[in-house]
C-alpha positions as a Markdown table, in Angstrom:
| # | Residue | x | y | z |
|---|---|---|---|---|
| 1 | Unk | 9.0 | -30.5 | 10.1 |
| 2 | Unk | 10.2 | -27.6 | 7.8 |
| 3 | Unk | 7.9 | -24.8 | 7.5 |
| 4 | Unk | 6.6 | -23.7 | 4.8 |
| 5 | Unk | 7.4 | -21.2 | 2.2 |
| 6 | Unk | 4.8 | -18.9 | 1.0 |
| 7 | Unk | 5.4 | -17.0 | -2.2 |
| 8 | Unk | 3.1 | -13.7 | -3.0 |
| 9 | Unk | 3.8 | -13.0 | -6.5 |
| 10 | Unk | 1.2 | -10.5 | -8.1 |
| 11 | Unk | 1.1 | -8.6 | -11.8 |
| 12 | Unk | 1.4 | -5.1 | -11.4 |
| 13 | Unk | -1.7 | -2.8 | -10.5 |
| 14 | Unk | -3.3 | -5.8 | -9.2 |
| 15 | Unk | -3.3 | -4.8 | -5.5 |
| 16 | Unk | -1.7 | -8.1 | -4.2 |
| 17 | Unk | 1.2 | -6.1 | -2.4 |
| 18 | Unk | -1.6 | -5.1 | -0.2 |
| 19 | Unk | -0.8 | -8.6 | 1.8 |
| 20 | Unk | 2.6 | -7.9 | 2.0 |
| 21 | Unk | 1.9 | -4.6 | 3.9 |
| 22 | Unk | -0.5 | -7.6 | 6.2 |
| 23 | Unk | 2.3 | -9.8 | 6.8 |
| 24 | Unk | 4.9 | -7.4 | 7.6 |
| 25 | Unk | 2.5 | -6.7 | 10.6 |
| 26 | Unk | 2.2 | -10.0 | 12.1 |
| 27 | Unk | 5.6 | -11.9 | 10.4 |
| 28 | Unk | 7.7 | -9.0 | 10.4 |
| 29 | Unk | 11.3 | -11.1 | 10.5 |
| 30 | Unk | 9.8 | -13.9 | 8.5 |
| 31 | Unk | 9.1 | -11.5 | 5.6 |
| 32 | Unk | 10.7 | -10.2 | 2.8 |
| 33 | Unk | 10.5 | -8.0 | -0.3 |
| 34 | Unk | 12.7 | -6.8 | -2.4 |
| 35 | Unk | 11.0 | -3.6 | -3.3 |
| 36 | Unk | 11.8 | -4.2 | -7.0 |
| 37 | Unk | 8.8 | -2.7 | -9.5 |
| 38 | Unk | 10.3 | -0.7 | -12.0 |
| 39 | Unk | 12.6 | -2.7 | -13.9 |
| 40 | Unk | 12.1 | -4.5 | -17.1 |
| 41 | Unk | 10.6 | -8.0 | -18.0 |
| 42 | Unk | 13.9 | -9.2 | -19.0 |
| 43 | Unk | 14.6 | -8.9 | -14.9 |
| 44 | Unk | 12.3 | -11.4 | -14.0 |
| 45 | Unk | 13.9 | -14.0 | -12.1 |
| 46 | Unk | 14.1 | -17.3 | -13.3 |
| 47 | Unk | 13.2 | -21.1 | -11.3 |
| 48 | Unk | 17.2 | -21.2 | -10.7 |
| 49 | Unk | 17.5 | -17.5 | -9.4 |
| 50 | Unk | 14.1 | -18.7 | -7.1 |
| 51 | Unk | 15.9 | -21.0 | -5.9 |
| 52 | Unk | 18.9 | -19.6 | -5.2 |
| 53 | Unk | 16.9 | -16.2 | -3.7 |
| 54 | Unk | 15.2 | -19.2 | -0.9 |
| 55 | Unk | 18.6 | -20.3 | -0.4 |
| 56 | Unk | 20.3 | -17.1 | 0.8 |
| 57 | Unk | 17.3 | -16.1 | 2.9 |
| 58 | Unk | 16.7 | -19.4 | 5.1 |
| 59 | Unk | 14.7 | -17.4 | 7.7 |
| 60 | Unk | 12.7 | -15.7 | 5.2 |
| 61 | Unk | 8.9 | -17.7 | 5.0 |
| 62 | Unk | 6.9 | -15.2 | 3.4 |
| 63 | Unk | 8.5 | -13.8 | -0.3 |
| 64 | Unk | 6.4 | -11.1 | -1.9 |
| 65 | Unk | 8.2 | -9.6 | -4.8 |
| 66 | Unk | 7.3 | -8.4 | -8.3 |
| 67 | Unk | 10.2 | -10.5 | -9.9 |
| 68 | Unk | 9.5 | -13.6 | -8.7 |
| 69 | Unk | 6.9 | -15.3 | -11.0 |
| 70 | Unk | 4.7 | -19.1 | -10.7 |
| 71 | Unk | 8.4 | -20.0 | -12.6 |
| 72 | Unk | 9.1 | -21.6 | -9.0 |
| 73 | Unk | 11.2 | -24.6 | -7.3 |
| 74 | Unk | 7.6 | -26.7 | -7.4 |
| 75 | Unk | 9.7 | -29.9 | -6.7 |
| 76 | Unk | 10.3 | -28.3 | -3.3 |
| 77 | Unk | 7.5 | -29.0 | -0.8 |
| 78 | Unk | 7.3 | -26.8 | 1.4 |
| 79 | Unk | 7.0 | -24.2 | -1.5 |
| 80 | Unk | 3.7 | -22.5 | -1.9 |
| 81 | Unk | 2.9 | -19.7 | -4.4 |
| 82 | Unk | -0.1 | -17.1 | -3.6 |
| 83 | Unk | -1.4 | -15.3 | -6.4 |
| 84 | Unk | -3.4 | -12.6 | -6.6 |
| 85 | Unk | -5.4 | -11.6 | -10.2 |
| 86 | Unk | -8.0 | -8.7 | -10.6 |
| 87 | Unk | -10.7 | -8.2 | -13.0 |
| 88 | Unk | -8.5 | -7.1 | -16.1 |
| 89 | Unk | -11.5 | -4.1 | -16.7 |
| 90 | Unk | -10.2 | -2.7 | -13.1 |
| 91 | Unk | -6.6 | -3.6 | -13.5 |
| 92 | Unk | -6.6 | -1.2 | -17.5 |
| 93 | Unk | -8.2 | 1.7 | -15.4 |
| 94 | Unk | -5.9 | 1.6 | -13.0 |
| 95 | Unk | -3.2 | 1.6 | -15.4 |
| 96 | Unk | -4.4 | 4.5 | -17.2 |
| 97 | Unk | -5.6 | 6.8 | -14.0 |
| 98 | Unk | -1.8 | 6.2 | -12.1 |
| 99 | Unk | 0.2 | 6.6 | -15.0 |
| 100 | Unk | -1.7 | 10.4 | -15.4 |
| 101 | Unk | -1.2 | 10.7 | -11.7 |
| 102 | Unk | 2.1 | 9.3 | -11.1 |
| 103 | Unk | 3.4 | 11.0 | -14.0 |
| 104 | Unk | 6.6 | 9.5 | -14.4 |
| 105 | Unk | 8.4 | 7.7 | -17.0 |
| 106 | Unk | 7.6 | 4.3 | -15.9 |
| 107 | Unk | 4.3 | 3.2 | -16.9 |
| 108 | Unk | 2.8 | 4.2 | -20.2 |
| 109 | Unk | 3.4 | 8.1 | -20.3 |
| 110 | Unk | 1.5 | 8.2 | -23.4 |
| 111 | Unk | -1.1 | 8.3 | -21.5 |
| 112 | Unk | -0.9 | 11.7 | -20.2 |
| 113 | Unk | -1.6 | 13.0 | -23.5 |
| 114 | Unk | -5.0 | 10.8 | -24.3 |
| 115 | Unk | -8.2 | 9.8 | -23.7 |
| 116 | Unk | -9.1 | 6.8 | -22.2 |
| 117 | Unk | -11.2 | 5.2 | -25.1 |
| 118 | Unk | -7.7 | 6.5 | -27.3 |
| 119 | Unk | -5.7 | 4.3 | -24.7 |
| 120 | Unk | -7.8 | 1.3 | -24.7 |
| 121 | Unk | -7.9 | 1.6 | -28.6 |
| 122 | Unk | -4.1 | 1.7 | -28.8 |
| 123 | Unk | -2.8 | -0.7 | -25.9 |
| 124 | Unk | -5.5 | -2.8 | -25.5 |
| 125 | Unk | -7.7 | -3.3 | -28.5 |
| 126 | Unk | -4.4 | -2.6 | -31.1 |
| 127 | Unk | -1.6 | -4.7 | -28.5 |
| 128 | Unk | 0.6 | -1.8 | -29.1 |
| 129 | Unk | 3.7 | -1.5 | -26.7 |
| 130 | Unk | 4.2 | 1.6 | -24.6 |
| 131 | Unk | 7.8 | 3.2 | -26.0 |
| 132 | Unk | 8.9 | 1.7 | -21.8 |
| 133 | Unk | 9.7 | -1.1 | -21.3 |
| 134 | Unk | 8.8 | -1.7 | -17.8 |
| 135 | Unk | 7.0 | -4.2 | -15.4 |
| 136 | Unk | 4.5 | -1.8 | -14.9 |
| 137 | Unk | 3.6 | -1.4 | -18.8 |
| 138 | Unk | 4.3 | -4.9 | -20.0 |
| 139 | Unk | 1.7 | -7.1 | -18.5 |
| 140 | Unk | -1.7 | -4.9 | -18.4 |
| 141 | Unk | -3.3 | -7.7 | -20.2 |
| 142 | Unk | -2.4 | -11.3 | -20.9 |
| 143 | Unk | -1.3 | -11.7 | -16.9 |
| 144 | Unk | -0.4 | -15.4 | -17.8 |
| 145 | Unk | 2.5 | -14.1 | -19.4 |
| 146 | Unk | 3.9 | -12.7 | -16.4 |
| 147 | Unk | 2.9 | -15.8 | -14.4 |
| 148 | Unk | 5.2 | -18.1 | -16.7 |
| 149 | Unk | 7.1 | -15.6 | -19.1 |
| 150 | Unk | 9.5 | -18.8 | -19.7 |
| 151 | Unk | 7.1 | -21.2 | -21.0 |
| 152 | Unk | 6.2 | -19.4 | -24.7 |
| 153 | Unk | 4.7 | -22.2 | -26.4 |
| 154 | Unk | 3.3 | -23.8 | -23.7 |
| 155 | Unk | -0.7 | -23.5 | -22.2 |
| 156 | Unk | -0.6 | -21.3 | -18.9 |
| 157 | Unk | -3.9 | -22.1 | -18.3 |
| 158 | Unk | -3.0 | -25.4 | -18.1 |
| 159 | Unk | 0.0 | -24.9 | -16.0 |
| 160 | Unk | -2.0 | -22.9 | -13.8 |
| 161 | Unk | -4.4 | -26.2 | -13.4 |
| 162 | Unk | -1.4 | -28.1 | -12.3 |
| 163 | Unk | 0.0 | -26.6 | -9.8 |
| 164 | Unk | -3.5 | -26.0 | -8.4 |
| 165 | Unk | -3.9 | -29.6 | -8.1 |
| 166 | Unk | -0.3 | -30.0 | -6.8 |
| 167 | Unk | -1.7 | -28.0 | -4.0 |
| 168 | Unk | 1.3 | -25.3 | -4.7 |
| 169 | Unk | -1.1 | -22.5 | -5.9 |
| 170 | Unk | -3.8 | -20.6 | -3.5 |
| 171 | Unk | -5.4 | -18.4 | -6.9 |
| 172 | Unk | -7.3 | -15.4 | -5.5 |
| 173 | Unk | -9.4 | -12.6 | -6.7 |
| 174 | Unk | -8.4 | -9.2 | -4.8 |
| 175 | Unk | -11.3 | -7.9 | -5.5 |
| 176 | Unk | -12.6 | -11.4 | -2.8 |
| 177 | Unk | -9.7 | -9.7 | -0.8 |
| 178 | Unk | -11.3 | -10.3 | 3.0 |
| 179 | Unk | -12.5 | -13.4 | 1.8 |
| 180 | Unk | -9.4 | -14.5 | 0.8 |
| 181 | Unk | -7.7 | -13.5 | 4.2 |
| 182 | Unk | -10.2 | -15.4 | 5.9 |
| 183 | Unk | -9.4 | -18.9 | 4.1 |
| 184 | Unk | -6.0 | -18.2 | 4.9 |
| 185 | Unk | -6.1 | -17.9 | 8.7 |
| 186 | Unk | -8.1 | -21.0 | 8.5 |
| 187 | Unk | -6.0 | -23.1 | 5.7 |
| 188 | Unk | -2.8 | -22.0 | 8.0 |
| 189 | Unk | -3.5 | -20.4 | 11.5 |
| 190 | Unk | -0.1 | -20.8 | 12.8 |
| 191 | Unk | 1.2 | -19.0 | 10.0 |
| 192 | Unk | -1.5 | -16.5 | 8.9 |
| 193 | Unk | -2.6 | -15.7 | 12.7 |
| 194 | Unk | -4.4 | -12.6 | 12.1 |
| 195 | Unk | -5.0 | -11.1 | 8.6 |
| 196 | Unk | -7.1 | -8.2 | 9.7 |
| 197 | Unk | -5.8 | -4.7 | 8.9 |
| 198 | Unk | -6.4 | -1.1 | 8.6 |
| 199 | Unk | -5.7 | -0.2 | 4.5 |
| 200 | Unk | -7.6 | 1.9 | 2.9 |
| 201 | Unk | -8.8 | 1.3 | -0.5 |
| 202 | Unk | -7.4 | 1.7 | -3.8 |
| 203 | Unk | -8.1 | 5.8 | -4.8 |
| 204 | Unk | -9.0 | 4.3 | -8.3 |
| 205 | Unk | -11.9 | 2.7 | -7.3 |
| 206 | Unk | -12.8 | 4.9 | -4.7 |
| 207 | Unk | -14.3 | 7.2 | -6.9 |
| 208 | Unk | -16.3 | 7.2 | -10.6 |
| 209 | Unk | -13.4 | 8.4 | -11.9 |
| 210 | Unk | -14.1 | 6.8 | -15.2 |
| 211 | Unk | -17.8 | 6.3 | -16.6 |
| 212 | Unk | -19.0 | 2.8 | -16.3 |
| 213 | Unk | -20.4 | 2.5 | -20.1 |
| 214 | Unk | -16.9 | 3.1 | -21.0 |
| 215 | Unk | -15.8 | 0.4 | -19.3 |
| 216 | Unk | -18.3 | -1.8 | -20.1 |
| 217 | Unk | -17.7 | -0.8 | -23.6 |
| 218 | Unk | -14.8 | -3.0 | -23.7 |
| 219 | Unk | -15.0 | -5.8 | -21.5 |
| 220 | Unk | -15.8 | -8.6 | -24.1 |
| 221 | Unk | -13.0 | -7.2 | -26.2 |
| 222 | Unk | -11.0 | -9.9 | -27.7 |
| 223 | Unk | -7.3 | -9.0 | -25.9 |
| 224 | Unk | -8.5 | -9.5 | -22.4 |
| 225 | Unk | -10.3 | -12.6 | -22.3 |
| 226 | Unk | -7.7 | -15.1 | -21.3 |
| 227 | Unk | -7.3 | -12.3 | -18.5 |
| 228 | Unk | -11.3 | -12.7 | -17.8 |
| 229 | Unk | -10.6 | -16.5 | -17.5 |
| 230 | Unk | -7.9 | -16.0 | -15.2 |
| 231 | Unk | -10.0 | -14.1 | -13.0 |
| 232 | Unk | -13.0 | -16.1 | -13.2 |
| 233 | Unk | -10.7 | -19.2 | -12.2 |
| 234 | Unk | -9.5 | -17.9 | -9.1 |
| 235 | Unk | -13.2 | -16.8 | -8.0 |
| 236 | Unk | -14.4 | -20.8 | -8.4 |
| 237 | Unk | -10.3 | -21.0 | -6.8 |
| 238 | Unk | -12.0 | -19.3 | -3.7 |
| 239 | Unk | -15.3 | -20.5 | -3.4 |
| 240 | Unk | -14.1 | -24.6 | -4.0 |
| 241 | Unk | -11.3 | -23.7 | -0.9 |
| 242 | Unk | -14.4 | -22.5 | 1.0 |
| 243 | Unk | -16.5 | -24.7 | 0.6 |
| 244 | Unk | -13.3 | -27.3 | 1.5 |
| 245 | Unk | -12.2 | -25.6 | 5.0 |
| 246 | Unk | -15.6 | -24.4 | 6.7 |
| 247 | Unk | -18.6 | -26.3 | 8.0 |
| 248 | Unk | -21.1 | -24.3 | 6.2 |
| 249 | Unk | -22.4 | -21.1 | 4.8 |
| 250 | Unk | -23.0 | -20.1 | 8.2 |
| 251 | Unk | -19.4 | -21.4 | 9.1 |
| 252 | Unk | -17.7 | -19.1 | 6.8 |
| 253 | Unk | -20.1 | -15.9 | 7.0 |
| 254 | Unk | -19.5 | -16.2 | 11.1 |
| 255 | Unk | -15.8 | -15.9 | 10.5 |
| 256 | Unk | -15.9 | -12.8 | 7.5 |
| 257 | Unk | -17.9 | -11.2 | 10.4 |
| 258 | Unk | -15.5 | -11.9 | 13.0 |
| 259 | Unk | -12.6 | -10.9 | 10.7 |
| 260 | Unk | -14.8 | -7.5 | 9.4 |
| 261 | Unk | -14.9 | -6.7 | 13.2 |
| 262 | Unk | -11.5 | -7.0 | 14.1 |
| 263 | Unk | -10.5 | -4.6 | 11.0 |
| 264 | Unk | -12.9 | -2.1 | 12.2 |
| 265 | Unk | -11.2 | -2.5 | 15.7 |
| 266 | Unk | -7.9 | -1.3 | 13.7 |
| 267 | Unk | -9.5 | 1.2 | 12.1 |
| 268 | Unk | -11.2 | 2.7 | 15.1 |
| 269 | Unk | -7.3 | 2.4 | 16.7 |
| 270 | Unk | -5.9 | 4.2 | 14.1 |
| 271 | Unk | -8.2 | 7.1 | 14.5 |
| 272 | Unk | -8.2 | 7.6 | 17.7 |
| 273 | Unk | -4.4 | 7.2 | 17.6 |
| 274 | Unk | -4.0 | 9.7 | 15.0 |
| 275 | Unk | -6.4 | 12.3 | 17.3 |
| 276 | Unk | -4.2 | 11.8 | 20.0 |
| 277 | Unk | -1.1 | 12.9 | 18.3 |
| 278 | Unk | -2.8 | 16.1 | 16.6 |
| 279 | Unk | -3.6 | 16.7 | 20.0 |
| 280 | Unk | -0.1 | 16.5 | 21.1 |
| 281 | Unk | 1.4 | 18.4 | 18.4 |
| 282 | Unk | -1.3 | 21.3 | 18.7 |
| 283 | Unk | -0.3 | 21.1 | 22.6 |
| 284 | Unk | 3.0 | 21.1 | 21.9 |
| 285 | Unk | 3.2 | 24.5 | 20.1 |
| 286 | Unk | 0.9 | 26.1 | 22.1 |
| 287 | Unk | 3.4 | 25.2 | 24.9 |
| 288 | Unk | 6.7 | 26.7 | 22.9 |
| 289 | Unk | 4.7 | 30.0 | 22.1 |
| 290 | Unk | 3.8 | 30.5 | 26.0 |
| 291 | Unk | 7.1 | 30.1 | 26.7 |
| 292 | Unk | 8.2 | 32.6 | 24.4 |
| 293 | Unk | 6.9 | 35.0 | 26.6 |
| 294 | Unk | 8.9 | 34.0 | 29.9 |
């Protein structure tokens, strides 16, 4: 039986690369990514360039890749796509707060220069385009459009619908990101055998960076509510999957435990790895400078 072909393909500033970082870890020659980010929306590939892209990497079985949309081979089926969407209120502030760290010319440097009510006014309220024409700056809202920038005149949301009951979508909220890890061990444990890992989390929602009646201030806002639907459908995406693949409550809660503990296991690694090698280096010069005097 051929194995199956799982395609991570995320908007930008979503945080869905995050399972690519995963699966190099525990599918490290069955994984590939093509490091691509920063090139325009006329660059995204197309179902025949999908295609082609499986073709030439046969012993590839995890894709993860900016370019690569939902425009997939879908007639092919051992082809599954994994998608990850974020709450588009998260997804603008992270927008904003990297392209005034970051600095660089490749994701709305207008920004750099306003406030973040000014920004929202102007990109998001007003659907102005940033003077870049990038991946980064061309789908901060409407994320459907990136999902199937081929199809213009068609429904997404209905396309989405389809290839969730094809069973050639797995539709996830990051923000359900353990969750989501969890459901995948148990939907495909030879493949996802352990999803636990040691990341840290995003520096833009680590801190109160940006005052929550701000944000509030613009979450019903016309422009992003086909983004609010998106994400909305990939939380009952998550919770009808649960419900599908464990027991119970009980089931499913034992396992997030399980999985919580075996992250913390990492984490606790990574420390105590870490300490060791300050160690070492401190040792190490401490050696070189009592040599000195020999």
């Amino acid at each position: 039986m051929k194995e199956l072909v799982f395609i991570n393909t995320h908007p930008p500033r979503v945080g869905g690369g995050c399972l690519l970082l995963v699966m190099l870890g525990i599918q490290t020659k069955k994984t590939v990514y093509d490091g691509m980010i920063f090139q325009s929306k006329k660059e995204l590939l197309t179902e025949k360039e999908v295609k082609k892209f499986l073709k030439i990497n046969p012993t590839k079985f995890f894709i993860s890749s900016h370019r690569i949309t939902m425009e997939v081979p879908l007639n092919d089926e051992n082809v599954k796509v994994i998608s990850f969407v974020r709450n588009p209120v998260n997804k603008i502030r992270s927008h904003y707060l990297w392209s005034r760290k970051v600095k660089a010319d490749d994701e709305f440097p207008e920004a750099r220069e306003m406030s973040f009510e000014s920004f929202v006014d102007k990109f998001v309220r007003g659907k102005s385009n940033s003077r870049v024409e990038t991946l980064l700056s061309s789908f901060m809202i409407k994320q459907e459009n990136f999902f199937f920038p081929n199809y213009k005149n068609k429904n997404k949301s209905r396309l989405i619908e389809e290839m969730i009951s094809k069973n050639k979508l797995l539709l996830f909220p990051v923000e359900e990101f353990n969750s989501a890890c969890v459901l995948l061990e148990r939907m495909f444990p030879k493949f996802f055998t352990d999803l636990s890992f040691t990341l840290d989390s995003n520096w833009t929602t680590k801190r109160k960076l940006i005052k929550k009646k701000l944000l509030e201030s613009f979450s019903k806002s016309e422009s992003i509510q086909d983004d609010h639907k998106l994400w909305n459908r990939s939380l009952t995406f998550l919770k009808e999957n649960i419900n599908k693949y464990f027991d119970d409550e009980k089931d499913f809660q034992d396992s997030l435990l399980n999985f919580k503990k075996r992250c913390l296991k990492k984490k606790i690694g990574q420390i105590q790895g870490n300490i060791i090698n300050k160690i070492s280096l401190v040792l190490t010069k401490f050696t070189i400078k009592i040599w000195k005097f020999f």
